[in-house]
N, C-alpha and C positions, 0 to 999 in steps of 0.2 A: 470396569467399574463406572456405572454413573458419578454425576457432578456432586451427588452427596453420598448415597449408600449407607448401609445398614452393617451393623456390626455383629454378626456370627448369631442374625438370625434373630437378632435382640430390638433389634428398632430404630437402635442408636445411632444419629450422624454419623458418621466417616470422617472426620476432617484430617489435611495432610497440611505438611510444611513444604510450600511450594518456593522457590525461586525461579523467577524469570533471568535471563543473562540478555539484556537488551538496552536499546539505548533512550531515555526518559527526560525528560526536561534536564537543562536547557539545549538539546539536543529536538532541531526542528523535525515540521512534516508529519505523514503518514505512521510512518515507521511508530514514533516516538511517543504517538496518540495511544496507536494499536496496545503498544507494550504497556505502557498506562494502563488505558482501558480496561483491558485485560486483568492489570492487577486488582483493580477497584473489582471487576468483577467477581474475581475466584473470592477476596475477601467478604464479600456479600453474599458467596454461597458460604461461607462458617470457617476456607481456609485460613492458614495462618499465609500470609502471603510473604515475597520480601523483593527488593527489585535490585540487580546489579548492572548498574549500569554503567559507563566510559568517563574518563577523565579524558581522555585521547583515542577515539572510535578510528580515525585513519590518518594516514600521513595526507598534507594539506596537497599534493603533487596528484596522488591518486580521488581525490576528492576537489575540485577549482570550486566550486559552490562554497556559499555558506552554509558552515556546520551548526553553529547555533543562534539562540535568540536569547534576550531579553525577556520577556512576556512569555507566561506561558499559554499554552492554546487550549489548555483545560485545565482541572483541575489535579494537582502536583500528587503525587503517590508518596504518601510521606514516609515510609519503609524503604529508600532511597540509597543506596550506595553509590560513590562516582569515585571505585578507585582502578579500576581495569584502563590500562592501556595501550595501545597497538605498539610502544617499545619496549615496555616491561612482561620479560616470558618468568622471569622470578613472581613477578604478581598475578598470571596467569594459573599457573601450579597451586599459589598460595591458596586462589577461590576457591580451587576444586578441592583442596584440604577441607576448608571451613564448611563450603557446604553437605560435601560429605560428613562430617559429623552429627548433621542436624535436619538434610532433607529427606523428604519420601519422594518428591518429583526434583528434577529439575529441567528448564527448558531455555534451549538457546536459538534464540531469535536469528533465523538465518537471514540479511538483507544482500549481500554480495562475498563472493571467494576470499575477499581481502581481513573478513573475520574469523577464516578458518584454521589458521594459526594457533589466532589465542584460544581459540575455544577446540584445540586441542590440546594445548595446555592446560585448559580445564578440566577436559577429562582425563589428563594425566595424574592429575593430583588426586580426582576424584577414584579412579582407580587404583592408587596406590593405598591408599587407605581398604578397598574393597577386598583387595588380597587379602588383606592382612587378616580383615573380620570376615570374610564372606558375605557381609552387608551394604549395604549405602543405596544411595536415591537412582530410582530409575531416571535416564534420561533422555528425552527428548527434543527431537531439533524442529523447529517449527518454522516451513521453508517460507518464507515468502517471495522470493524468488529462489527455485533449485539452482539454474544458471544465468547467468546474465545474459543480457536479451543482445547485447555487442562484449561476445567471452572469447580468450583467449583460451588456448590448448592448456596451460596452465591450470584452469579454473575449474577442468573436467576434475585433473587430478584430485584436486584439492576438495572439493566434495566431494567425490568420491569414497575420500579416505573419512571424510566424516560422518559420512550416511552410516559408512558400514560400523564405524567406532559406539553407537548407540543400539536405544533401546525401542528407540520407536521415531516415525517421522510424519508430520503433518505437513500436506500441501494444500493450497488453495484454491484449485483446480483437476479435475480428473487429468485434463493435462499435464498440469505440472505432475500431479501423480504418476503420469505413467513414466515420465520422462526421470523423477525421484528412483522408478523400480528398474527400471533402465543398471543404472548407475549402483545400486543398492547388490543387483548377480540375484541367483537364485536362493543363498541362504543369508539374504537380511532379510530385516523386519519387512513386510507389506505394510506399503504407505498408507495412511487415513487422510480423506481428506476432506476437509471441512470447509463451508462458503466462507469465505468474509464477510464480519457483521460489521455495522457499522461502527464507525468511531470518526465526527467529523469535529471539526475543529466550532469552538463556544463562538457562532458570528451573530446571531440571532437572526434567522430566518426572516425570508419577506416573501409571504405567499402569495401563489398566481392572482389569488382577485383581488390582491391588493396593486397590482397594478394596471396601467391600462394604455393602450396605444404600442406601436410599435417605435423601437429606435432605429433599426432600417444598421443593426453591424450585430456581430457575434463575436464572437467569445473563447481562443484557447485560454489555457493559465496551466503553472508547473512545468516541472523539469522539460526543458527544450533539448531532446537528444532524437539521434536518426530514426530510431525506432517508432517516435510515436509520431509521425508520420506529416510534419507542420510543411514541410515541402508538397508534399501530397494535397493540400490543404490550400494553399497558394495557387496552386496550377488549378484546382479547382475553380477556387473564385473567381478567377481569371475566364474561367469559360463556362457555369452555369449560375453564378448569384447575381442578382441586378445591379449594373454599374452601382448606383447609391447607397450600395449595400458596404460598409466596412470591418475592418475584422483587427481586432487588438489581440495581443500575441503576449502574454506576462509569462514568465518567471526565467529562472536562471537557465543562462545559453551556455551550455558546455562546449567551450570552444568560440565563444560570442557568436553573436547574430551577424557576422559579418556576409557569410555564405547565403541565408535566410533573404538580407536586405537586397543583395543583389538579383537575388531570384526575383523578388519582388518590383525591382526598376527594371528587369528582363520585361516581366509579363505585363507590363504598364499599371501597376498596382503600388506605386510610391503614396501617392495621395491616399491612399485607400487602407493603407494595413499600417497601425500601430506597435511597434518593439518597446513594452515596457520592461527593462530588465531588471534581474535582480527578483532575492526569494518577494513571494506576497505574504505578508502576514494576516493573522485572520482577522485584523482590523480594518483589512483593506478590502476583503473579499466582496461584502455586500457593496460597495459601491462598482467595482467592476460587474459584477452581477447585474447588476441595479441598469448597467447602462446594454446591456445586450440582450436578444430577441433570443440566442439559443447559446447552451456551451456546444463546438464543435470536439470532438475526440476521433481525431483522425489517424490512428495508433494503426502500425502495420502489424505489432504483436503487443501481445499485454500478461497478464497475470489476473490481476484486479485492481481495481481501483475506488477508490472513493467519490470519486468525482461526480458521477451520475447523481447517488443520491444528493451531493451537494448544493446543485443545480437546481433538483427537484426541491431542497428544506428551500430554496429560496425562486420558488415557483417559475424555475425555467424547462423549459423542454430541452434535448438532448439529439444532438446529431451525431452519432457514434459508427462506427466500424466494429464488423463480428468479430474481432478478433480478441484471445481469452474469453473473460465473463462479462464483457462490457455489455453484449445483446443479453444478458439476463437480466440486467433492469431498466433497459427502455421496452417500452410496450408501442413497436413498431407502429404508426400512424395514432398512436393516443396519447404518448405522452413525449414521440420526438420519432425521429426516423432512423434508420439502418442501412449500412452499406457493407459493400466489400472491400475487404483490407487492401491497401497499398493499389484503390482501382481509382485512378484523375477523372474516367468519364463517371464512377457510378454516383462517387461524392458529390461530382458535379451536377447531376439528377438531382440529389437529393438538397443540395441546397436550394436549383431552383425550385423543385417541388415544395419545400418548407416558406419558400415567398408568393407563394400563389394565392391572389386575393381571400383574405379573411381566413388564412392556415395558422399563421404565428399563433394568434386571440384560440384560435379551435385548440391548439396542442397546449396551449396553454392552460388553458382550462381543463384537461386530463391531466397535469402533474399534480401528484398528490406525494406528501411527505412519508419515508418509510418509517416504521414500527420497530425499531429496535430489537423490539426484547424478544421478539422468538427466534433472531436470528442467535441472536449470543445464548439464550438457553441450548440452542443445538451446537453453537461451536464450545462451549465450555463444558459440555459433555460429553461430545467426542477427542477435547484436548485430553480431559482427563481419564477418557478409554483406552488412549494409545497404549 
């Protein structure tokens, strides 16, 4: 079914009673945008939309980060529920009651193993009702990460058993896709998978020609874990960016920056590299931006990310690693350069190549802001094809 459809031939809208099962303000980050997003979207194709989301999304042990905020980073989905919590499996069952009585879709926001509990006590509830009528809402799990990029043997299992428990599965990647079919055997559903469209947090952009000169540092920001590659990053700098060159390193260090700082006084790079820790809000973002010549994304694996375009709403170029879909939105030599994952000499190329007289101003001037709306016309139609 397309994002709207026609009614037995007649002309007429389609519209469905959709709920998300995700997590939405005041629950921070990507995640929390996307589910958003997403809702605002389906509602502006004619859905009736509704969002359920966490009063308690994880225990504080398996999550060291801040879980949420004050402020929200867009604008609030007011169909809002925050009664699901990762101790209550009675209030797990109850949702998948209620929404069986009342959805045609429903879709649960997959971010990590440690949601797949409850939202299989969601579709306990929703199945118990299903017997009984032969009816209720199709469902589908919308993976944003299949498995975790640092997963225990544990985590196979546990989606595992939720791939197979539905009705359809969204990935964000043909990779993650394949990895979904993997797991799914040969009679579940074949995975759908659909890009990520944008959804970046309200900072108000600052574009390339509005700025001018070089600041001579770059730029990580978000979750500091092993996978995305900030050690890899350091040992670069250390052997191809020009001494003068400095690098600020923000958000939340799982496991603090203790191991990070030390690499750093290893490689003679104390003076040189800043540890801002703690989440960034998107108040904060444009001035971080503000003060760097490129964002670096030195991920030794990924999914997708927001990041590129972010860089780009606020007229920076992009030094990324191919790893996932990161190299689908830098435009190698025009709007930021490309490397190989988890490679110290290839990154190190490429930053000295990105300081080569009068390169900053040149890539800078190729970032151009993305267009939204044809991305989410093709993922809001393939969500609701699944």
């Amino acid at each position: 079914m397309s994002d709207q459809g026609t009614d037995h031939g007649q002309g007429a809208p389609v519209t469905r009673r959709i709920t998300l099962v995700g997590p939405a303000h005041p629950y921070k980050g990507g995640g929390a945008r996307h589910t958003t997003e997403l809702a605002h979207r389906l509602r502006g194709l004619g859905h009736t939309v509704g969002i359920e989301s966490w009063r308690a999304q994880y225990p504080a042990a398996l999550y060291p980060g801040q879980q949420t905020i004050t402020d929200p980073e867009g604008e609030p989905f007011p169909d809002t529920r925050h009664e699901l919590a990762w101790y209550r499996p009675d209030g797990w069952w109850r949702t998948g009651r209620r929404l069986a009585r009342r959805d045609d879709l429903v879709v649960l926001t997959l971010f990590s193993p440690v949601q797949v509990p409850a939202y299989l006590g969601v579709l306990a509830g929703i199945r118990s009702l299903r017997r009984g009528t032969g009816e209720g809402p199709r469902v589908v799990v919308l993976c944003h990460n299949v498995l975790p990029h640092e997963r225990r043997a544990v985590d196979v299992s546990l989606v595992r058993a939720l791939l197979r428990r539905v009705d359809g599965v969204l990935t964000h990647s043909a990779e993650q896709g394949r990895l979904a079919e993997g797991l799914l055997g040969p009679a579940g559903p074949r995975p759908v998978v659909a890009e990520m469209p944008p959804h970046l947090p309200e900072t108000g952009g600052v574009r390339s020609q509005e700025r001018s000169g070089e600041r001579r540092g770059l730029l990580f920001f978000g979750i500091v874990r092993p996978y995305k590659g900030v050690d890899v990053l350091l040992r670069a700098l250390a052997e191809g960016a020009p001494e003068d060159v400095a690098l600020t390193v923000a958000g939340e260090f799982w496991g603090g920056s203790g191991e990070l700082s030390a690499l750093a006084g290893e490689l003679g790079l104390a003076d040189r590299v800043r540890f801002r820790e703690g989440y960034v809000p998107a108040d904060e973002l444009p001035g971080l931006l503000a003060g760097a010549d490129a964002l670096v994304l030195p991920y030794r694996s990924a999914t997708a990310t927001q990041n590129v375009w972010l860089a780009h709403e606020h007229g920076l170029p992009v030094i990324a690693t191919r790893a996932g879909t990161l190299a689908d939105h830098v435009r190698d030599g025009v709007d930021g350069l490309l490397c190989e994952p988890g490679d110290v000499a290839d990154l190190a190329r490429a930053l000295a190549a990105f300081y080569r007289p009068g390169e900053p101003a040149r890539l800078r001037a190729g970032v151009r802001p993305v267009d939204a709306e044809p991305y989410w016309k093709a993922y809001t139609g393939q969500l609701l094809g699944t």
